[in-house]
N, C-alpha and C positions, 0 to 999 in steps of 0.2 A: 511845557513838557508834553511830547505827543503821548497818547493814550494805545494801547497795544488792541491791536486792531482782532475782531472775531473773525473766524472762517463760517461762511456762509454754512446754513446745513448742505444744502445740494452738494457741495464742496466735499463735507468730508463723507457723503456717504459715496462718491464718485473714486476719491482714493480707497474707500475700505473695500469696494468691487473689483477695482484693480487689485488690491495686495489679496484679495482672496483669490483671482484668478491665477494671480502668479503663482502664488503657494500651491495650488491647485495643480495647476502646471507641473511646475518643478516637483512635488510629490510622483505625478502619473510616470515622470518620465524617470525618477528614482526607482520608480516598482519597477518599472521598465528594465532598470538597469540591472536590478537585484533578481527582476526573474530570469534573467539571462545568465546570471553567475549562479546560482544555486540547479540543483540536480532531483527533482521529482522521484519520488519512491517507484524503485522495476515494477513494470507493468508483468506479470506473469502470462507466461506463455505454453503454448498447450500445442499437440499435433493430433487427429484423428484419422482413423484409418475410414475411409473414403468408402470402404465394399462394407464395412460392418455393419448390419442393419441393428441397432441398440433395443428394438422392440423386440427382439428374440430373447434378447437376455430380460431373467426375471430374480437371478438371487447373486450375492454376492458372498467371498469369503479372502480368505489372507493368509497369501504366501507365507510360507514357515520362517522365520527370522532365526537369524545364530541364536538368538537368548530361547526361542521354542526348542529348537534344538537340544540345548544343552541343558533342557531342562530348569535354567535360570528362568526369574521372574522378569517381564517388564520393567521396563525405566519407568518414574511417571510421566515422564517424556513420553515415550511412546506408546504409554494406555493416552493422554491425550490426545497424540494426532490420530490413534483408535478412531477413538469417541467423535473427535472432529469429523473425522472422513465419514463413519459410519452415519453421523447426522447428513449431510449433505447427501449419501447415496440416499438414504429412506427418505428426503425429502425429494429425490427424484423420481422416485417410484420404486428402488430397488428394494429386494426383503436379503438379511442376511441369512442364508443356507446352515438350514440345523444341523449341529453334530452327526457327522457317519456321514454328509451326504457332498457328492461334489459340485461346486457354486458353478451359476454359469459364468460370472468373473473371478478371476483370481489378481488380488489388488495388494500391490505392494509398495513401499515408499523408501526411500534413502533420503537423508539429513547429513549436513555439511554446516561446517563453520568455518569461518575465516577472518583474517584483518584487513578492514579496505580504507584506504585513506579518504577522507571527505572532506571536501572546500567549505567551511564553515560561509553562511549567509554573511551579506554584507549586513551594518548599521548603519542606519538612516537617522540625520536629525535636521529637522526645518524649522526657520527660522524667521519670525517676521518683524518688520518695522514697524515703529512706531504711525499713529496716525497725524499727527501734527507736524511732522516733516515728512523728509522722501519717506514712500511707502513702500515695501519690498520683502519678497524675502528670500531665503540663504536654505541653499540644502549641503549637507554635509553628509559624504560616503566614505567609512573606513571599513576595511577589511580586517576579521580575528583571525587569518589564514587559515591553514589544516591541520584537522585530527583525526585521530586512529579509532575506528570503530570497529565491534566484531559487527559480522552479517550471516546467517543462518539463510540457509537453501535447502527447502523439501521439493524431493522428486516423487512425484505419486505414478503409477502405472498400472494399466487397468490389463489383462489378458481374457483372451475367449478359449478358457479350459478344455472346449472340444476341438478348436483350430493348433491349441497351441502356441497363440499367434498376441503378440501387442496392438489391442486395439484403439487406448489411448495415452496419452501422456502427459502430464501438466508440468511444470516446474515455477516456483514463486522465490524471490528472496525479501527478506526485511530485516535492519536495523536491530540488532540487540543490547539488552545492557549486561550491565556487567557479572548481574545476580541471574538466578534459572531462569528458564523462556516462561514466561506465565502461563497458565491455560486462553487468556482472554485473547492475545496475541497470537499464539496459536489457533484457537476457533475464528479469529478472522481474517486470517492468512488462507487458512483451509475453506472458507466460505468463498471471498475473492476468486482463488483457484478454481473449485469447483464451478463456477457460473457457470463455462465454458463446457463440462460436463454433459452429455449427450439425457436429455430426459427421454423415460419409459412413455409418459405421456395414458393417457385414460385407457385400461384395456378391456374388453368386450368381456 
């Protein structure tokens, strides 16, 4: 009775290089796949007015909204994107303009929601053989199809009070759930936006 024969070591560490290259492989070209079906969070986009010289302006303040108007209080919605946008100006140089006095920006925003359908990521699962026969392995891609998500879009706008005039504009959107916008999501939506924002830069 013959005796079952050993695999040399060089042997098996020769198929365990192969079955890692292949896994290897077939993983890179699943991200491949997967990066191509799924859809990157909107990059936020912004316009500037080209003649405005932004070293002029030194304070800012906020367009009257229907709830100033009528006298009604804030959402805490909108004491957040406040507080957000007001971070990002003082972090640029701007000061906000005391009571009784006119800012040299007048800065306003609008908010939108909506329902947008989104291609859920595919699922990836890879697979490998055994070492002592063929070595190999298996990738497997299924699709969870689409789902209904809300998406929140703030428009910020900057004016130059003595022109009259729009001198910037940004707009961002992001992904919501189902419960209030957090504050946290908001201060980084409004951070993202703002990059783009003109800085005052060091003044004499």
């Amino acid at each position: 009775m013959s005796q079952p024969q050993s695999v040399p070591t060089n042997t098996v560490s020769k198929r365990l290089l192969r079955t890692s290259f292949a896994v290897v492989s077939l993983a890179l070209g699943a991200a491949t796949l997967t990066g191509g079906c799924t859809s990157p969070a909107p990059r936020p986009a912004s316009m500037r007015d080209s003649q405005a010289d932004f070293s002029t302006f030194k304070t800012f303040g906020w367009v009257a909204m229907s709830a100033d108007a009528s006298g009604q209080p804030l959402s805490i919605l909108d004491s957040n994107i406040r507080a957000a946008i007001t971070t990002e100006l003082k972090g640029k140089g701007y000061e906000e303009a005391a009571a009784g006095t006119t800012p040299d920006l007048l800065v306003s925003y609008e908010t939108a929601r909506a329902e947008k359908i989104k291609s859920s990521p595919l699922r990836i699962g890879i697979g490998v053989g055994g070492v002592g026969g063929n070595s190999g392995g298996a990738v497997g891609a299924s699709s969870s199809g689409v789902k209904n998500v809300n998406e929140g879009t703030l428009i910020v706008r900057a004016v130059d009070s003595a022109r009259n005039a729009e001198v910037w504009t940004g707009r961002i959107s992001r992904e919501l759930g189902k419960g209030n916008v957090e504050p946290a999501l908001v201060q980084s939506a409004v951070a993202e936006l703002f990059r783009e924002f003109p800085a005052r830069g060091p003044q004499p």
